[in-house]
C-alpha positions as CSV (number, residue, x, y, z in Angstrom):
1,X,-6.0,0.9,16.8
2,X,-3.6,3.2,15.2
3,X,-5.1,6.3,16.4
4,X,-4.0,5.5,20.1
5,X,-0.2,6.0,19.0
6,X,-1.0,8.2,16.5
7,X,1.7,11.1,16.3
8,X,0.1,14.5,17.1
9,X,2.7,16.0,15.4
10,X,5.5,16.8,12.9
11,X,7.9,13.9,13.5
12,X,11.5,13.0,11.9
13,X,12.4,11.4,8.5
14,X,10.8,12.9,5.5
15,X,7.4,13.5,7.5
16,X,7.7,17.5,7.7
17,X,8.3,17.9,4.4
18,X,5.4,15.4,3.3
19,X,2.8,17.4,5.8
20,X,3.7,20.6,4.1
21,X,3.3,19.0,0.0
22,X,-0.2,17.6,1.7
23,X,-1.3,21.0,3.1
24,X,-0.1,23.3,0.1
25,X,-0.6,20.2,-3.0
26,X,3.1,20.5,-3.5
27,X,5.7,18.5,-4.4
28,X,7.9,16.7,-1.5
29,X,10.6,15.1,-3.3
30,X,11.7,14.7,-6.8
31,X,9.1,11.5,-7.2
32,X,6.6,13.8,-5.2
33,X,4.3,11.3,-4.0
34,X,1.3,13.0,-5.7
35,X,-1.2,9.8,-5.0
36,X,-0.6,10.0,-1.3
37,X,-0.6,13.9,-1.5
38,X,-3.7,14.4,-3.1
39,X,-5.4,11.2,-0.5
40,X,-3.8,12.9,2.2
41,X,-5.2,16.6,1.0
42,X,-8.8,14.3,0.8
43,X,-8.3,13.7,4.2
44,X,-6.8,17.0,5.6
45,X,-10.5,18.7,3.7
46,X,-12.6,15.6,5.3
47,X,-11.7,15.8,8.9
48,X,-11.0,18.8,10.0
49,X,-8.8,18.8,13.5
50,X,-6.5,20.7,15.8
51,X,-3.7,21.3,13.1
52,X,-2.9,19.5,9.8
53,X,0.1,17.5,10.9
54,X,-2.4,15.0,12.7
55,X,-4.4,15.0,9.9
56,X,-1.9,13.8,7.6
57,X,-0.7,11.8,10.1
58,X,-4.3,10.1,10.4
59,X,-4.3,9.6,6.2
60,X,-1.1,7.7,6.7
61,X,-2.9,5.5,9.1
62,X,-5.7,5.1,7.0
63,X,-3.3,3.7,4.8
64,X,-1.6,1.1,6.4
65,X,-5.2,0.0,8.0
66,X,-6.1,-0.5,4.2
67,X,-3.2,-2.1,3.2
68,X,-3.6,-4.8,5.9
69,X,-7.2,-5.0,4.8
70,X,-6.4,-5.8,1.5
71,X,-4.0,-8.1,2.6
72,X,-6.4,-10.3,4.5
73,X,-8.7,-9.9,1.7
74,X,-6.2,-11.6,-0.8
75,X,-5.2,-14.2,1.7
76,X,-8.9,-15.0,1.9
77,X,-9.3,-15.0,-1.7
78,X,-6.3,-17.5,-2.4
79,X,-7.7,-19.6,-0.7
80,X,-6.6,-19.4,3.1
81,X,-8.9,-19.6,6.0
82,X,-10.6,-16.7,7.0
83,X,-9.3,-16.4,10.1
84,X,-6.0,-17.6,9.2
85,X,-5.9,-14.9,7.1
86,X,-7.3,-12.2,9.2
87,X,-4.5,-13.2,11.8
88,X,-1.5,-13.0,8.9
89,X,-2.7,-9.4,8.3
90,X,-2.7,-8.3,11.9
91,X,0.8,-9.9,12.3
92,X,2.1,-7.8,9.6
93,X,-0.2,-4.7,11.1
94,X,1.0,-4.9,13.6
95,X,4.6,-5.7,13.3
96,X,7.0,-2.8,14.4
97,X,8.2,-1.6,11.7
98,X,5.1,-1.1,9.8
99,X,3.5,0.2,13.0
100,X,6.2,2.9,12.9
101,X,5.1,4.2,9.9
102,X,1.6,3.9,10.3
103,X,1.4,6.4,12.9
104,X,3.8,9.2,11.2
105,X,3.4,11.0,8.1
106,X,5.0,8.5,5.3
107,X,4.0,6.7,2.5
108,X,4.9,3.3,3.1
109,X,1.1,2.0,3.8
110,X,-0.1,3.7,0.3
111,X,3.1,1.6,-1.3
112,X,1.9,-1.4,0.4
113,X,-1.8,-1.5,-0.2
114,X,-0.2,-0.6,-3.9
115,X,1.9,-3.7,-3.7
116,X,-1.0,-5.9,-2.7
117,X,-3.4,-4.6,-5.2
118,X,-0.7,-5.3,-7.8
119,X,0.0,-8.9,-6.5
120,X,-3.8,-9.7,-6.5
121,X,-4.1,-8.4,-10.1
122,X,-1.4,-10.3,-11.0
123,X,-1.9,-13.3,-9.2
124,X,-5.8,-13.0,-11.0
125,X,-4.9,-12.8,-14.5
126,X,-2.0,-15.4,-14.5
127,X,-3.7,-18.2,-12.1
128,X,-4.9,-21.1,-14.4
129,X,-7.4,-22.0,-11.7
130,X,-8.9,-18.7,-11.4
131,X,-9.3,-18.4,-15.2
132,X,-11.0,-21.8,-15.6
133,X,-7.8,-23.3,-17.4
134,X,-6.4,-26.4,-16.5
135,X,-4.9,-27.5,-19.8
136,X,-1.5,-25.2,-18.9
137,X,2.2,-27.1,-19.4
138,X,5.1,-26.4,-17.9
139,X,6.2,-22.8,-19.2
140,X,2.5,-22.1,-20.5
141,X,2.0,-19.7,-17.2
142,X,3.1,-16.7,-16.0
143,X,7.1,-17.5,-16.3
144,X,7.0,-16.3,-20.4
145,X,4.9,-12.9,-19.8
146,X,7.2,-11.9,-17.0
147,X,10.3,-12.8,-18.8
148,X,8.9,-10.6,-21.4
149,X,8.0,-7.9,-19.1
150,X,12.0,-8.1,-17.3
151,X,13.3,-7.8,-21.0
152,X,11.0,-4.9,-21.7
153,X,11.0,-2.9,-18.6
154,X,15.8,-3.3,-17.8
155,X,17.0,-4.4,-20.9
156,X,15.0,-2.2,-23.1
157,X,12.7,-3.2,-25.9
158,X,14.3,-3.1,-29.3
């Protein structure tokens, strides 16, 4: 569905410089991006079109179409309806502002299918129910490992 508003072409923002990185394996920005660079370069070698800003533009799609994927996929597997959750991931597809970005080079659909890849893992290895433990008290969950993690990762480990 993305492909029919799919930008043909170099567009605003950051999208320019993100096409050229893709086409050369260079380095955008000073965080460079390299994940979505080197799928985008995947893409760019897989599908050859009329010029290489589509075809970026096309990996950035692909993106978004998997992050809602995943999305409806870990909806499902908490537990919601199938179609409940099939319909909560074409809201959000769907919504502008992830549209907008779905159809222009940028790497907010890789960050997203990141983020619900890393909410599923998460959710996975600190659910009691999904482990097969029901025998957790209050503070026995997730609340002591993130602490830890908080402390670690902006106060600095000592």
């Amino acid at each position: 569905v993305y492909a029919l508003t799919l930008c043909p072409t170099v567009y605003v923002e950051g999208s320019g410089e993100l096409i050229g990185a893709v086409s050369m394996l260079g380095t955008p920005h000073p965080t460079g991006y390299p994940l979505f660079c080197l799928f985008g370069r995947l893409v760019v070698v897989a599908l050859p079109m009329a010029n290489t800003a589509l075809e970026v533009n096309v990996a950035s799609a692909l993106t978004c179409a998997m992050a809602a994927s995943a999305l409806s996929a870990f909806l499902h597997g908490r537990g919601m309806h199938a179609w409940t959750a099939v319909g909560s991931a074409l809201v959000f597809a769907f919504s502008a502002t992830f549209w907008s970005q779905a159809v222009i080079a940028e790497v907010y659909g890789l960050s997203m299918l990141g983020a619900v890849l890393t909410l599923a893992v998460w959710t996975k290895a600190f659910d009691p129910c999904l482990n097969g433990r029901d025998d957790l008290q209050q503070g026995d969950g997730v609340e002591p490992v993130v602490g830890q993690i908080v402390e670690c990762y902006f106060l600095g480990a000592e």
